[in-house]
N, C-alpha and C positions, 0 to 999 in steps of 0.2 A: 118258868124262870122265877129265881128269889125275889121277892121286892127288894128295894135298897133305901135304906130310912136318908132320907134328902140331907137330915142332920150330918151325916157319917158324907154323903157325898161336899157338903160345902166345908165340914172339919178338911176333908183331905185335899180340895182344891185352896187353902186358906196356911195349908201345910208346905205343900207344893209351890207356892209362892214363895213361899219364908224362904226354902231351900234355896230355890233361885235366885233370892237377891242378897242372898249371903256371899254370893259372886260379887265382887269390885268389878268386874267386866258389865256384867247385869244390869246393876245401877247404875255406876257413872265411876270414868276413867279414873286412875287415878294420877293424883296433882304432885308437882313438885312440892319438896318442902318450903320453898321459897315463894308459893304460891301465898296473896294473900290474906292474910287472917281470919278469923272469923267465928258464928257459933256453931256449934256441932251440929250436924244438920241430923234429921232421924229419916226411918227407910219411909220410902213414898210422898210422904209432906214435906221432905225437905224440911225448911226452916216457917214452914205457915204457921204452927204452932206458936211463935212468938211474934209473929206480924200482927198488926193493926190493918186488918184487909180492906179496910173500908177505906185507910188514906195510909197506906204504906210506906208513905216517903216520911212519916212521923218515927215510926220507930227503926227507918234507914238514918234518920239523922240520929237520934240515941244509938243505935250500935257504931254512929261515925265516933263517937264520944271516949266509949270503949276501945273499940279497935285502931282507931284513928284511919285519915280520908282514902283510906285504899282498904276497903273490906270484902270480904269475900261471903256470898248467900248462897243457899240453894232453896228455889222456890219448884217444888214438886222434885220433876227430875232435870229442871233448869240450873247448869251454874252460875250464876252472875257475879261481877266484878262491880261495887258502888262506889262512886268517885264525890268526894265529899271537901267543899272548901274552895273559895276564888281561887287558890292556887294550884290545889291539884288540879282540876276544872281545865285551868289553863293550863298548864303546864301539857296534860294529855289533847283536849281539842286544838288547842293554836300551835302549840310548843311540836306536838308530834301529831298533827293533822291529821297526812299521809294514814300514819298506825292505827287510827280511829276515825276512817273515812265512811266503814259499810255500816248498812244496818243487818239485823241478824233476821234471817229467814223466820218470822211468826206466822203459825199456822191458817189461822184466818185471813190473813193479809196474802198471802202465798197465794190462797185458794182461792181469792175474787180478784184481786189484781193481777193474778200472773207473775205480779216485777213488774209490770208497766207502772208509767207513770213517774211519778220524780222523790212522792216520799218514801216508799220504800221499795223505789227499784235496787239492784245492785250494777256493780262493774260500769261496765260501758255504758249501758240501758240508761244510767241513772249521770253519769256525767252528758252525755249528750242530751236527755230531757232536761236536766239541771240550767245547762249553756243553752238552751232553747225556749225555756222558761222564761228565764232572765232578760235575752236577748228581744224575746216576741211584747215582754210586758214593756219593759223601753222603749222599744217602737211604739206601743199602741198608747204610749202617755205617763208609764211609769216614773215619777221623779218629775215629772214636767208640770208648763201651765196648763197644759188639755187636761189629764185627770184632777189637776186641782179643781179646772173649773167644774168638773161634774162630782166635784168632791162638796162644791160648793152648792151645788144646784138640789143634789140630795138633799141636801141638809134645810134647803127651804123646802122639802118636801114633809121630812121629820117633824119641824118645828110647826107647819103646818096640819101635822095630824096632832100631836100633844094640843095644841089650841085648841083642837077638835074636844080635847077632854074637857074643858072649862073651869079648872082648877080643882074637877073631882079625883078624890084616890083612880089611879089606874096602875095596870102591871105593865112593864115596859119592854119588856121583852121579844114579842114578836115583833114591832114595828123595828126597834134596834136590829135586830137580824136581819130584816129588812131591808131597812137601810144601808147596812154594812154592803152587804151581800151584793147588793144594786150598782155599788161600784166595781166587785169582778163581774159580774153581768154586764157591766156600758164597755166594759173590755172585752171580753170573750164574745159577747152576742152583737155590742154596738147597741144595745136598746136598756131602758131597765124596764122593769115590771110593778106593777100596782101592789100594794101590800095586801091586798084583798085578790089575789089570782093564787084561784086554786090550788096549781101544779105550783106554782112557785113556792105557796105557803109550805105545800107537801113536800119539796125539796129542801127546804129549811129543818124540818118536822124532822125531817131523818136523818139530815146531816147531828143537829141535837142530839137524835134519842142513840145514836151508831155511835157520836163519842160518850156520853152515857155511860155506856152500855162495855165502851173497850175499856173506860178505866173500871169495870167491875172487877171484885177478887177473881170470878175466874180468867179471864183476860189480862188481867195486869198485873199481877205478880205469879202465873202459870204457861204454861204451853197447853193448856186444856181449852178446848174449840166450844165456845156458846153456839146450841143451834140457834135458838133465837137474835144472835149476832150477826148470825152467816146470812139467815134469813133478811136483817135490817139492812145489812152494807151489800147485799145483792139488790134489796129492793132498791136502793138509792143509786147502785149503778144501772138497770134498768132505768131508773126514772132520769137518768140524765141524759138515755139516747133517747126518750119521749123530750126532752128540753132539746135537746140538738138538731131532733128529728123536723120539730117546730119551729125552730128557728133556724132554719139552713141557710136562708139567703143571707141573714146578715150572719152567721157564722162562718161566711164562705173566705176573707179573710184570712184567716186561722190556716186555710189550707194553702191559699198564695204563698202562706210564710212556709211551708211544709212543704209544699210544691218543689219552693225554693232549695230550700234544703237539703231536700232527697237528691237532688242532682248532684253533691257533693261527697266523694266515696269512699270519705271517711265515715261519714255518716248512713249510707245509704242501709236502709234494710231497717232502719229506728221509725222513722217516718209512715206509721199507720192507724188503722183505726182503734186497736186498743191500745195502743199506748197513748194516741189522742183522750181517749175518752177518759184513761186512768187520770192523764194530765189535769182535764177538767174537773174533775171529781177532786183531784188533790188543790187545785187552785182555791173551788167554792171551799171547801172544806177549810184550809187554810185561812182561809181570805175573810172566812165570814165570822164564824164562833170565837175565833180568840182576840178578834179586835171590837165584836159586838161584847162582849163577857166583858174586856177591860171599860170600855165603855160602863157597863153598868154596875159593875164597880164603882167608877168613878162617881156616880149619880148618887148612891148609896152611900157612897164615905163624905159625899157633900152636904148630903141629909144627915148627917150623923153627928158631923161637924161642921157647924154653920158660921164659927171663926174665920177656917180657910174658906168655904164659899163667899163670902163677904170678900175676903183680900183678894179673889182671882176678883170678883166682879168688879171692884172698886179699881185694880189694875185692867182688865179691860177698859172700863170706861175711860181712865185715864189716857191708855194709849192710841184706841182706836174708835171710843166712843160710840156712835149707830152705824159708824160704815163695816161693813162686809169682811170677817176677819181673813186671810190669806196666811200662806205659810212665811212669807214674810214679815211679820208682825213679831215672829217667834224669838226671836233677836232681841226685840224690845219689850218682851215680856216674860223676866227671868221667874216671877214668881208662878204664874201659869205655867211656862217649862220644867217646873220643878213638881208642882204637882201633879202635870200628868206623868212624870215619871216614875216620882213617889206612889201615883195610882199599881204602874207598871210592877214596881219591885213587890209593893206591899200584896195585890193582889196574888201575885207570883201562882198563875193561871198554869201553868207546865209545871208543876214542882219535880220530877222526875224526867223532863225533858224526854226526849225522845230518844230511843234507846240503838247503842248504839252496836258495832261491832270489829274487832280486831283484825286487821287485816295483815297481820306478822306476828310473832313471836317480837313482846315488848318490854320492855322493862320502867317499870314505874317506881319511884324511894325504896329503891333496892329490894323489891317484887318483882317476880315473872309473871307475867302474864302472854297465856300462850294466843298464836293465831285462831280467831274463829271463837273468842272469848266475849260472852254477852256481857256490854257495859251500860251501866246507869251513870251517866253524868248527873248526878243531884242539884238540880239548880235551884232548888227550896234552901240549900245548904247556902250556894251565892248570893243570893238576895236575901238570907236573914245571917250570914258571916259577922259574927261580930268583932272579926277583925279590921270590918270595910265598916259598921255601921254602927253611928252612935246606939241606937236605938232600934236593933234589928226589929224588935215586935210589935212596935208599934206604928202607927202613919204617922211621917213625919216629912213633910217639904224640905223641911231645912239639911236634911239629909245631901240636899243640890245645890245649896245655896253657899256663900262666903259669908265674910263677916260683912262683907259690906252691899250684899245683898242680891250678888252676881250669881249667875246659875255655874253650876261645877259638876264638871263631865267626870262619871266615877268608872274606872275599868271592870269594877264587878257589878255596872250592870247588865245583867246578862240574860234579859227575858225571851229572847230570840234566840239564845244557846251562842255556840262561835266555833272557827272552822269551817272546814267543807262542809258539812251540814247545817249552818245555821240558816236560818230563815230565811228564802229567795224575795220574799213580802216583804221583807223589814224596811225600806224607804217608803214602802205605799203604806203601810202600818201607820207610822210614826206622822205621816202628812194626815192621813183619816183620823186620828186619833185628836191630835192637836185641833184641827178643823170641826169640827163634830165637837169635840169637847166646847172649846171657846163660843161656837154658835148656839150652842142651849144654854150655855152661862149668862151669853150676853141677854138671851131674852126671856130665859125664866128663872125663880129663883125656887128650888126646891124643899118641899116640905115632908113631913113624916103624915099620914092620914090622920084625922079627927082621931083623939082617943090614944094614940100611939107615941109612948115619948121617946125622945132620939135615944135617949140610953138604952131604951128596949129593943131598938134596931141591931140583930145578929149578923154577924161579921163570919159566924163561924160559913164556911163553902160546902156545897155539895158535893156528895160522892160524882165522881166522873173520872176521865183521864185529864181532862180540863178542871182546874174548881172555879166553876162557873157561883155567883150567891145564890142561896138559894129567895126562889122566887117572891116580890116582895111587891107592896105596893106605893106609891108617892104618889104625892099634889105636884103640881108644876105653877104656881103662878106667874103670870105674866110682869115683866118689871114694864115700868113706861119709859 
């Protein structure tokens, strides 16, 4: 037999390709002309060639500029629809809910969840975990004074380990995850866990490195599967029936409320072990990273800017002085309210939000957008509009403030997204954040380490699906 020079066999499978995707059926359907705008996408990459792959929602906001806030991508052989602006934003999430209720089948998530679970189940699966979600964490102290109290008790746990450092540089990181985390822990388990345990530490480790890891280029602007992604969000749903499996008695709970449930048949058949476990896995997951990350944000922009740290503490002192702050304090503390909010926009940890998907044939500022359409709601775009914001780029309290010093509720902001998908946390959020914030204000006052001056503290965020800062050290001094 002829040999066959390997050259001439990959020319003609390189050929053979071309052929085929000179098909519109091949590549990708094609669009109305009414379809929204957009750059010209090329064959296989799509629109990657012009992305910023390391924080994508950078140059989604420069083509929102261009195109204006209905644009249309293709990232590989993905179409996406990017929604850009407090109004478009709203107009499709609250305005037409309904029409942007699903999320869109991603192939990693598909393959370790199932659909179970609440953040990217669909249909039924995900209204009924959704109303179960919500329902179970109310019960078990959501919004009330039971989680505050162990909102509070954390919190002398934290302040107790920072003491532990003695005013030396330290990285704050894992105790904050810790701590956060410790509160869907006294929910889900009834217990929290030592910041020094193990398996705990290890469930934190890969909740991090698994979001990481989804907002990389190939995950977050692709339908292309990391093996080493599959391999971290398996590992971490394994590690959560080693958590479950270990705590079953006080997990048992969880199942009364499930027990309950399943007797009812509308619901019946929702009510099992994986979609329990997917649930827990999206609670910690939820629960922990994005309000430990605001968190340390806020630490970071307090060291950075030692004006505001001064006015929150000087207002603490004022209002509630060495007693034990509570979420009712929050009332009387418009400047505090105002910068953890200002923490919230400015850090703007989601900037692409969580993506979402069309469930009809829609029409958005005289665009069609068909059913089964992958949408990016851009909430980098909401939180720096400089329609809503004097000063979108930079940190600014007074963004919440009046002229006469009153905290002011702004509709774009929108850290938790809005609509049927927005965030089931967001009142346990907002009570941890405020809480946690105000009790290391009141007893330490923040510094840059020996050597480091505030100006040289970078703001710029980490690649991730989160932009978490990147890792950084501070003093914590104790105030008397």
């Amino acid at each position: 037999m002829e040999w066959i020079d390997p050259i001439s066999i990959l020319l003609l499978f390189v050929l053979t390709v071309m052929f085929f995707m000179k098909s519109e059926k091949f590549w990708y359907r094609r669009f109305r002309e009414d379809f929204p705008p957009g750059p010209t996408p090329l064959p296989i990459i799509g629109n990657l060639h012009i992305m910023d792959l390391k924080r994508p929602y950078r140059t989604m906001l420069e083509l929102s500029k261009k195109y204006g806030p209905v644009v249309s991508i293709q990232m590989g052989c993905q179409k996406m629809v990017v929604l850009s602006g407090y109004k478009m934003v709203k107009e499709a999430l609250v305005n037409q809910a309904d029409a942007f209720a699903e999320r869109p089948k991603i192939p990693v998530f598909e393959d370790t969840s199932k659909g179970y679970g609440v953040t990217y189940s669909h249909g039924k699966n995900w209204k009924v975990m959704r109303r179960f979600a919500l329902t179970t964490l109310r019960d078990f102290g959501m919004g009330k004074r039971a989680i505050e109290d162990r909102i509070v008790e954390e919190s002398r746990f934290l302040i107790k380990d920072i003491e532990s450092q003695k005013g030396k540089p330290f990285e704050i990181t894992t105790i904050m995850n810790a701590a956060v985390a410790n509160i869907i822990a006294s929910i889900i388990f009834g217990e929290r866990f030592d910041y020094k345990d193990p398996v705990f530490l290890r469930l934190l480790n890969l909740i991090s490195e698994t979001l990481r890891l989804i907002g990389s280029p190939s995950v977050t602007v692709t339908d292309l599967p990391s093996l080493l992604l599959y391999t971290l969000v398996f590992s971490k749903y394994v590690l959560a029936l080693e958590v479950i499996n270990t705590h079953w008695s006080s997990f048992r709970d969880f199942f009364v409320c499930l027990f309950f449930l399943q007797e009812k048949s509308d619901t019946n058949g929702y009510f099992h072990n994986d979609n329990l476990i997917s649930l827990v896995n999206n609670l910690f997951t939820a629960g922990t990273d994005t309000t430990s990350t605001t968190l340390r944000w806020g630490l970071l922009l307090m060291t950075k800017y030692p004006k505001v740290q001064t006015k929150v503490q000087e207002e603490i002192a004022r209002v509630i002085g060495s007693a034990q702050p509570r979420t009712e304090h929050r009332t009387q503390m418009p400047y505090v309210d105002a910068v953890v909010h200002e923490i919230q926009r400015f850090a703007n940890i989601l900037p692409m939000g969580l993506p979402h998907e069309t469930t009809e044939d829609v029409t958005l500022k005289g665009y069609f957008i068909p059913k089964g359409t992958y949408v990016i709601p851009l909430l980098a775009s909401v939180l720096q509009d400089e329609s809503q914001w004097e000063t979108p780029d930079t940190f600014n309290p007074e963004h919440f403030l009046d002229s006469e010093g009153k905290f002011v509720k702004k509709e774009a902001f929108m850290p938790f997204s809005a609509g049927r998908r927005m965030c089931a946390g967001e009142t346990l959020a907002k009570m941890e954040l405020f809480l946690f914030f105000t009790s290391l204000l009141q007893r330490f006052t923040f510094h840059p380490p020996p050597g480091v001056t505030r100006t040289a503290l970078d703001l710029t965020p980490a690649i991730g699906l989160i932009t978490t800062p990147e890792p950084y050290k501070i003093c914590a001094e104790p105030r008397s």
